[in-house]
LOFI-381159 format. One record per atom (N, C-alpha, C): x, y, z. Coordinates in steps of 0.05 Angstrom, whole numbers, padded with zeros to 5 digits, always signed. Example, Ala and Ser with C-alpha at 12.3 -4.5 7.8 and 13.67 -1.06 7.14 Angstrom:
REM LOFI-381159
+00264-00114+00156
+00246-00090+00156
+00264-00066+00156
+00257-00045+00142
+00273-00021+00143
+00258+00001+00157
END
This chain:
REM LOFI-381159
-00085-00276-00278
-00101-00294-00262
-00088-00297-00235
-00101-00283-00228
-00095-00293-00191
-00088-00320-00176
-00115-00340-00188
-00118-00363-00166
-00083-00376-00174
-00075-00370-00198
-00050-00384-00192
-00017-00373-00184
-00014-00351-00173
-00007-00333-00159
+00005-00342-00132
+00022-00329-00127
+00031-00342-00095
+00049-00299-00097
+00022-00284-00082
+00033-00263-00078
+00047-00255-00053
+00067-00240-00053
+00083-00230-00038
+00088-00200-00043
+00084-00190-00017
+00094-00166-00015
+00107-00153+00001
+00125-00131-00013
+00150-00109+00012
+00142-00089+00005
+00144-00076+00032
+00145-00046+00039
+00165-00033+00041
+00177-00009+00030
+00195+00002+00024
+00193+00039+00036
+00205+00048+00052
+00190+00071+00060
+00209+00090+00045
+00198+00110+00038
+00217+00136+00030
+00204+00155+00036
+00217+00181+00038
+00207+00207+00040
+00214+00221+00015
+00190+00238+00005
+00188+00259-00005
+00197+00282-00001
+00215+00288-00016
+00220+00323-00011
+00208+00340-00033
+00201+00355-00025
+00190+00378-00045
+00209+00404-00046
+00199+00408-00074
+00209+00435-00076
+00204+00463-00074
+00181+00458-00056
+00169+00481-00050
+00146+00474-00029
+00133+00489-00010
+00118+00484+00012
+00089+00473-00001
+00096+00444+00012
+00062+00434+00000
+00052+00434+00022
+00025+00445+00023
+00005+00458+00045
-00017+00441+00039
-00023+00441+00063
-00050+00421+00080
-00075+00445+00096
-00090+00435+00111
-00111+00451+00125
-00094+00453+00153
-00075+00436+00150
-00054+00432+00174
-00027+00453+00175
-00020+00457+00153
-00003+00470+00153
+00014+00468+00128
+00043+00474+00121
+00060+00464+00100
+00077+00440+00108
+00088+00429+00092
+00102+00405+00092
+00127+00408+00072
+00153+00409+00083
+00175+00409+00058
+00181+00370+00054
+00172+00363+00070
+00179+00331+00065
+00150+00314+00074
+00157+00294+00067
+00122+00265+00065
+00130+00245+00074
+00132+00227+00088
+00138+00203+00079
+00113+00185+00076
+00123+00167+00059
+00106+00146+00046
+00119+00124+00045
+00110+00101+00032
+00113+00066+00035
+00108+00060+00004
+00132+00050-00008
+00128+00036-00037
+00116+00004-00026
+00095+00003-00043
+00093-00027-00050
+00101-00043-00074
+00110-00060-00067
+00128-00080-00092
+00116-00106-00088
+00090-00119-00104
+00064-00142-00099
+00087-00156-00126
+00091-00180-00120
+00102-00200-00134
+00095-00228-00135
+00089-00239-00155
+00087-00265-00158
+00112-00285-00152
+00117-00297-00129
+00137-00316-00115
+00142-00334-00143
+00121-00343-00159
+00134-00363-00177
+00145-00349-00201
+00136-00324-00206
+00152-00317-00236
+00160-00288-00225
+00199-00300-00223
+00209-00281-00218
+00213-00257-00243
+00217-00226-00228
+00212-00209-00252
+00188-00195-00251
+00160-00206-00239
+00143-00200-00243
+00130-00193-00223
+00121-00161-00232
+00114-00154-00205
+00097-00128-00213
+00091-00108-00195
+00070-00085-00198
+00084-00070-00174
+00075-00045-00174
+00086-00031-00157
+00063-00009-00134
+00055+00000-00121
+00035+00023-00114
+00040+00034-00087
+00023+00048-00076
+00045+00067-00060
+00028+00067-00038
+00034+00066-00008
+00015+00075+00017
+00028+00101+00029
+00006+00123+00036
+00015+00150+00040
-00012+00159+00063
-00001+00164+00078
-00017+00183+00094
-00007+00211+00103
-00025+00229+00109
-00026+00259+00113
-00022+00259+00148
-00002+00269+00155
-00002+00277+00192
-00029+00288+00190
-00041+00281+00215
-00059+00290+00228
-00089+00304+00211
-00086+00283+00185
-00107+00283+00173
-00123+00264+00161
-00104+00237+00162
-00113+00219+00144
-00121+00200+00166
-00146+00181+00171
-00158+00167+00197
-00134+00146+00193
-00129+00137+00174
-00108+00115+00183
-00072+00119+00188
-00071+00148+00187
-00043+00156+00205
-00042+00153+00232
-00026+00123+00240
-00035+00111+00267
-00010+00110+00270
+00001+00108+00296
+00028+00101+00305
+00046+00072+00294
+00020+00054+00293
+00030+00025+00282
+00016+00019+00252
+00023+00036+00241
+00018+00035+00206
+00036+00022+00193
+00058+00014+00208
+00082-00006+00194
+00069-00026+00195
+00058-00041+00224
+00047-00056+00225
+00031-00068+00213
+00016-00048+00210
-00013-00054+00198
-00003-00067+00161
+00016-00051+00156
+00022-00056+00126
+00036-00086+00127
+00040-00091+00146
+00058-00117+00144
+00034-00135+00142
+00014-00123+00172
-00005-00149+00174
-00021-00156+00154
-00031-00137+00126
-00043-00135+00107
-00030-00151+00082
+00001-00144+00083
+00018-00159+00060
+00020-00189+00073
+00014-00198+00102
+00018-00237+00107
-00017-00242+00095
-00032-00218+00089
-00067-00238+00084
-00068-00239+00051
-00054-00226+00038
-00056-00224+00011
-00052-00266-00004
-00049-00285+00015
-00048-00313+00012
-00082-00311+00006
-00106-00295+00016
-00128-00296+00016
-00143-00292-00005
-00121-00270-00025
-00139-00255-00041
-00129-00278-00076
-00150-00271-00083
-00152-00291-00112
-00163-00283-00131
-00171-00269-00122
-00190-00252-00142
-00192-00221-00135
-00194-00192-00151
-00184-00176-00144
-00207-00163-00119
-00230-00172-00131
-00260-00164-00102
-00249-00173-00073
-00234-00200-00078
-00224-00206-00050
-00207-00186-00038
-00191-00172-00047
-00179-00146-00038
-00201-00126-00015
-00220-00121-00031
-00236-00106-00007
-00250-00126+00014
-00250-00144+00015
-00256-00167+00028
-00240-00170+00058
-00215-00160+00055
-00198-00170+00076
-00204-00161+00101
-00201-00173+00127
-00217-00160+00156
-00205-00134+00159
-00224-00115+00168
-00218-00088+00173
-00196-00065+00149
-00194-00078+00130
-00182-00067+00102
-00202-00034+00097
-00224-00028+00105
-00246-00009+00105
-00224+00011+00120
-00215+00006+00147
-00208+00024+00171
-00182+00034+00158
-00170+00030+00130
-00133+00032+00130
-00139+00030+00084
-00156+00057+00089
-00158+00067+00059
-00134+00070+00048
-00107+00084+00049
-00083+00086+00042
-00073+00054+00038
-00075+00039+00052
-00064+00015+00047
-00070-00001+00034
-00109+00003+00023
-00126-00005+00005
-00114+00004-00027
-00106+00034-00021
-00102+00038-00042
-00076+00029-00053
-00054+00030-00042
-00033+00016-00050
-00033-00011-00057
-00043-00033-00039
-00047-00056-00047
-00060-00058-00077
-00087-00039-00078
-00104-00049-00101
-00083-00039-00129
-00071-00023-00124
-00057+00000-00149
-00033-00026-00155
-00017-00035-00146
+00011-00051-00140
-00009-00079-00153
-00031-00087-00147
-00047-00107-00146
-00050-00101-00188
-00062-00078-00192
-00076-00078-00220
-00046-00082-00233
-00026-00056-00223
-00008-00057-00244
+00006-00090-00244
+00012-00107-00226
+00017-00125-00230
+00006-00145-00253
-00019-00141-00255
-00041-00153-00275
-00042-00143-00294
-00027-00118-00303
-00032-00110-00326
-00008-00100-00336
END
């Protein structure tokens, strides 16, 4: 149950290495980076969910220069969400799909 929830979230960045050339329409890639999410309930420590934000160079619309940003500004609105529909609810959450999806994934596994 959400409404009694006091969520909090960190962003954690790491890179991917591969072990072999993972290829795009762009080209190959021996490394990724990406952003762990770690969505936690402030009152019951321990408890938490985890999900991941990832974008593709020069393929994914929301690979923006200020995507840190954006992940931060998304983890201070999560005080909003109470219910899991409120997730797609949040302003401009449409424009920053990768960050949709990590929130919502970090969001379920938390709940479940």
């Amino acid at each position: 149950n959400l409404t009694s929830m006091k969520l909090e979230a960190t962003f954690t960045p790491y890179t991917l290495t591969f072990n072999f050339d993972a290829r795009t329409s762009r080209g190959a890639m021996k490394t990724k980076d990406t952003w762990l999410v770690r969505l936690a309930d402030a009152d019951q420590p321990g408890k938490f969910g985890w999900g991941e934000c990832s974008t593709l160079p020069k393929l994914s619309i929301d690979y923006l220069p200020d995507y840190e940003d954006n992940l931060e500004q998304f983890g201070k609105m999560l005080g909003q969400v109470k219910k899991l529909e409120d997730l797609y609810k949040l302003p401009d959450i449409e424009l920053y799909p990768s960050i949709l999806f990590g929130l919502e994934t970090a969001l379920l596994d938390l709940l479940n």
